[in-house]
N, C-alpha and C positions, 0 to 999 in steps of 0.2 A: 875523307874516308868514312866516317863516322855518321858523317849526313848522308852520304849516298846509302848506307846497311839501312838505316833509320828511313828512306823513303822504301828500300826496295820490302822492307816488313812493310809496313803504311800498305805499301799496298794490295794486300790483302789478295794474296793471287789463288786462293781457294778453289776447289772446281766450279762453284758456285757464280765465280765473279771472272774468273777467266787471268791469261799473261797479258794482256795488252797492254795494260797501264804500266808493269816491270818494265815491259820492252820498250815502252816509250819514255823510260824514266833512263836503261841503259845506254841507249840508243843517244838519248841530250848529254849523257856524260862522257861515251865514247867521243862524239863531237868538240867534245871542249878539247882536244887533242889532236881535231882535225883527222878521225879516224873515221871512215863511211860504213855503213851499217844497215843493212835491209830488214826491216821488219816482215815476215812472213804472217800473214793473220786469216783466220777465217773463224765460219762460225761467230760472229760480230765480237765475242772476246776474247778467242784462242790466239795465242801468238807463238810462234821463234824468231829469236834474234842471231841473225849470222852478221858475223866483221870477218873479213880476208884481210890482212894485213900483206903485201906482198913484200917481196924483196930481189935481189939479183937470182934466187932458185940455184943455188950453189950448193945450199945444202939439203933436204930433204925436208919437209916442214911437221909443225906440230899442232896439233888438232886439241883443242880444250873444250869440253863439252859438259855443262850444268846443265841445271834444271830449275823453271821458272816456279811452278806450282808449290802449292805446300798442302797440308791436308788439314782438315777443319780441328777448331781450338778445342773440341768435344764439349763435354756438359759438367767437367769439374772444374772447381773455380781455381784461377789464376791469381800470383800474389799483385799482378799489374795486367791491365788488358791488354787482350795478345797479339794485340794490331796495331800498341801505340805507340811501340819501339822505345824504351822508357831506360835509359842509364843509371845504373846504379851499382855502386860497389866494381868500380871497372868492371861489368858487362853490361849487356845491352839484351832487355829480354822482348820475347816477341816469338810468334810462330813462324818459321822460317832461320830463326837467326843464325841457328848450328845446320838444318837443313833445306836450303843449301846459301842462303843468302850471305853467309860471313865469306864462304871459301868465293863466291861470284864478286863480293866485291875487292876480295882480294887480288883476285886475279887481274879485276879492271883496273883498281889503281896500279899494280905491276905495269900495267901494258902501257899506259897512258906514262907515265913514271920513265920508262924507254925509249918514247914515241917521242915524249917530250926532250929528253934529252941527247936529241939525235943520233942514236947511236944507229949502225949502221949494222941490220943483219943479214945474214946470208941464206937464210929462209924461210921461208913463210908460217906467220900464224894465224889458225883461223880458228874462232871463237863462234860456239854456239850456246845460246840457253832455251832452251826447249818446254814445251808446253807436254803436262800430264803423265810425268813419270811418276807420281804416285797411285794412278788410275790406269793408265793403260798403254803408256811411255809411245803413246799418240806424235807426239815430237817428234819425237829422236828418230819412230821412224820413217815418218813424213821427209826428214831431214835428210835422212840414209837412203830413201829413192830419186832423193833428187841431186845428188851432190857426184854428178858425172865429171865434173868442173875440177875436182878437189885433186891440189900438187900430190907429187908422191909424199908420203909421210913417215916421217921416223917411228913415231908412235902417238899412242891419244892418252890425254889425261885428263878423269874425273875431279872435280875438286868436291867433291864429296868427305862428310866429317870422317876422318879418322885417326884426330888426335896426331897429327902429321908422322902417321905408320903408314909405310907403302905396298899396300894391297893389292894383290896379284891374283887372288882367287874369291869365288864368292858361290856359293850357291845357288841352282837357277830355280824357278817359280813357277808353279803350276796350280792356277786355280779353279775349281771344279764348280759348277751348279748344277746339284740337285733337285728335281724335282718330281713329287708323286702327285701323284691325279686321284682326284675321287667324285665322288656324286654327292650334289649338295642337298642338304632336306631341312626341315623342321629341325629345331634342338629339340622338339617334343617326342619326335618319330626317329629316331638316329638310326633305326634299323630300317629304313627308305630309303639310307643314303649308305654313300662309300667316305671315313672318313680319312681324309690324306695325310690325318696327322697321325694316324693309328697305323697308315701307312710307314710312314715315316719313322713310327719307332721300331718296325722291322728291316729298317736301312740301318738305324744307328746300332741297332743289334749286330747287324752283321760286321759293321766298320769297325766297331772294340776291338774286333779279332783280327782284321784285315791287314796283311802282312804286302806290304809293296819290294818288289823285286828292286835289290841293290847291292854292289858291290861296295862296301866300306871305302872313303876317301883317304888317302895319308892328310892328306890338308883338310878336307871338311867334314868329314865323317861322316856321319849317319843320313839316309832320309826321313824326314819328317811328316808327319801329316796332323793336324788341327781340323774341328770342326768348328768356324770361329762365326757361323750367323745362323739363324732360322727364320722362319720366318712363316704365316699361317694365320689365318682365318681373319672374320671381318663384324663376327657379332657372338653375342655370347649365345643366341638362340638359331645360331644358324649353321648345320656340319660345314665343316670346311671342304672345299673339294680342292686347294689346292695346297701345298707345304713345298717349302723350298729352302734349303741349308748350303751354306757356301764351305767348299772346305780347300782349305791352304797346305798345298804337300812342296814340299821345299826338298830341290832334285841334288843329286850327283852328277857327275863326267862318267859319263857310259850309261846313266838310265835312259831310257825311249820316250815323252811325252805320249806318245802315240800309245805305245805299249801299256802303259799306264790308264788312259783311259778305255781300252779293252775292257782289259783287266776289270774296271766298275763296271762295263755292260757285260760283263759277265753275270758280275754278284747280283745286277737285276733281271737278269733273265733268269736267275734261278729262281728268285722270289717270285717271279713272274707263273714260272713252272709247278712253287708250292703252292702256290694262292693265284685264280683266273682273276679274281678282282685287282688283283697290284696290276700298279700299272706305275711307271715311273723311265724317266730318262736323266741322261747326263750330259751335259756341256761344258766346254770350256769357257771361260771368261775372261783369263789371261792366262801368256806363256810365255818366259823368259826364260834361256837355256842357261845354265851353269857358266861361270867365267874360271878360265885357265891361264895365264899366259905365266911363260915360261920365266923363273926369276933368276935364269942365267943368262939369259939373253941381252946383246950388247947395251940394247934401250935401258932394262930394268936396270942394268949395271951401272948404265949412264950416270938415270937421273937418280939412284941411291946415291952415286958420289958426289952430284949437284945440290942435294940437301943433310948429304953428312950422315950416312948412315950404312951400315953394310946387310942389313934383316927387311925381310917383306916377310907378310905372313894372308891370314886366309882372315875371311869374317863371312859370318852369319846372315846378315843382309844381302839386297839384292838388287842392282844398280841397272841404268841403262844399257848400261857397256854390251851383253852382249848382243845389241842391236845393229852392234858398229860393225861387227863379224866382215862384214862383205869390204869391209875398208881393206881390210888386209893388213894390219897395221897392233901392234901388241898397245894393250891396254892396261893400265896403272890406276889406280884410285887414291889420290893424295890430295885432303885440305885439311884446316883447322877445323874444330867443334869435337865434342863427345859423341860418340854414337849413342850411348844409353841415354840423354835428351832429345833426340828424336823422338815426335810424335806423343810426348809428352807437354803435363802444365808447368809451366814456368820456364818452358824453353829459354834457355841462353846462351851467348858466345863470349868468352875474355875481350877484350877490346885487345888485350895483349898478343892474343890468337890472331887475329888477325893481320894485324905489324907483323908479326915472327909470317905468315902466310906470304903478304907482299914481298918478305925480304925474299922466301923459297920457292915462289913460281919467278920472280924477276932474273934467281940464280939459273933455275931452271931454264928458263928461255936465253941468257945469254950462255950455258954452258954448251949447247946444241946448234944456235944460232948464230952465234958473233966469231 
């Protein structure tokens, strides 16, 4: 178990370097089980890995769905480098280890662990880890147009870190790009040119104030909004004609996406109306709708009593899940790791976390299954 986390850190699934090497690393381990496994790949490093585990289809099957990626180890330093899967003090640190590589190898020693020991279930499982849910959950829905094929299904579970709490809600994600336009000149002559970052601070002017339409959640409450990038010019002696600021608004159940980005073509077209020189647009660049599933419903009920608990609650983050929409099928977010080491230095997983994971998806799959 220990070596499989330690290769699937190793290898460095970045956007930069791509899933292929995870999927091929999954893919040799599922096999020692004699379990078949299609590698989906393009773009020469992008991967998903699907396994269909079948069975007699007695009972209604269950769908496990990670993600291969991870996102880059930034530029503060690490107490161990963060790709070299290093033990110590029963854990195991590494970028990936809590998101999501502990709960995926959790899950595969489970499966392999059952497989192995002939046990005999009554429905199907199908396993997927998917390529670029940190960037633009590219995967999952490559994965979700193609999966015509797929049994009927009880429900789908994340193994995503959440300190083994069973997550039923989640906020959805709306990322916007800004950009203002200007005319480039001399840094000598600036009054020859339009500059976009002078632009730009009559955008961020306006945003301080900027009140986005929302109904308060009982479970996740508020929306949010962040302006978390910028971005602008290319010399010190030269107007910039171009600025662009990325901004992170994190949605509710009942807000509009659509309505939302109105909403900013609005606030530019007014600017647009005070000053003929602004000029400026808006685009999406990602969009993930809010997760709901109901945690009275038979599934959730289920699999809380397959891992000993009677509470599910909401979190902050924002997962593949609702990609799977069209499955038709309620979705759960349950694996080992901390959430607040995500995306941070010195990411790590307990070793212990992980054991305690294998023993609750293996309950999981025979609670459902057998």
């Amino acid at each position: 178990m220990k070596a499989l986390l330690k290769r699937l850190i190793q290898a460095e699934t970045t956007a930069k370097k791509g899933e292929l090497a995870a999927a091929e690393i999954i893919s040799a381990e599922l096999g020692r089980s004699g379990i078949d496994s299609r590698i989906d790949s393009w773009d020469q490093n992008r991967a998903n890995i699907i396994a269909h585990i079948q069975s007699g289809g007695r009972r209604r099957a269950l769908l496990f769905v990670c993600h291969l990626d991870v996102v880059g180890p930034g530029e503060a330093s690490w107490k161990y480098p963060p790709f070299e899967a290093v033990e110590s003090d029963s854990k195991i640190y590494g970028r990936g280890s809590a998101d999501m590589k502990g709960g995926i190898t959790a899950f595969i020693t489970a499966i392999n662990q059952i497989v192995d020991s002939s046990t005999k279930l009554q429905g199907d499982i199908v396993f997927v880890a998917s390529a670029g849910e940190e960037t633009d959950s590219c995967g999952t829905q490559r994965f979700a147009r193609q999966c015509s094929w797929m049994p009927e299904l009880a429900g789908i579970v994340l193994p995503e870190p959440t300190d083994f709490e069973v997550v039923t809600a989640h906020r959805g994600m709306l990322w916007l790009r800004i950009i203002t336009k200007g005319k480039a000149a001399h840094g000598s002559r600036p009054e020859l040119g339009v500059n976009a970052i002078n632009s730009m601070r009559s955008v961020l002017n306006e945003l301080q104030d900027h009140k986005i339409a929302f109904e308060p959640h009982d479970l996740l409450g508020d929306c949010s909004m962040s302006i978390n990038t910028i971005t602008a010019g290319k010399a010190f002696n030269v107007v910039p004609d171009e600025c662009s600021i990325g901004v992170d608004i994190r949605t509710v159940p009942g807000q509009n996406h659509q309505d939302i980005v109105a909403d900013f073509e609005k606030l530019l077209a007014k600017l647009k109306s005070d000053d003929p020189k602004f000029d400026a647009d808006v685009s999406v660049v990602r969009a993930v709708a809010p997760l709901e599933t109901d945690s009275s419903c038979d599934f959730v009920q289920d699999l809380c009593s397959a891992v000993g608990t009677s509470q599910t609650r909401a979190v902050a983050f924002t997962t593949d899940g609702p990609h799977l929409a069209s499955l038709g099928a309620p979705v759960v977010i349950f694996g080992p790791g901390k959430s607040e080491l995500c995306h941070k230095p010195d990411e790590y997983i307990e070793i212990a976390d992980v054991e305690r994971a294998v023993e609750h998806y293996r309950n999981i799959i025979l609670w459902f299954l057998s």
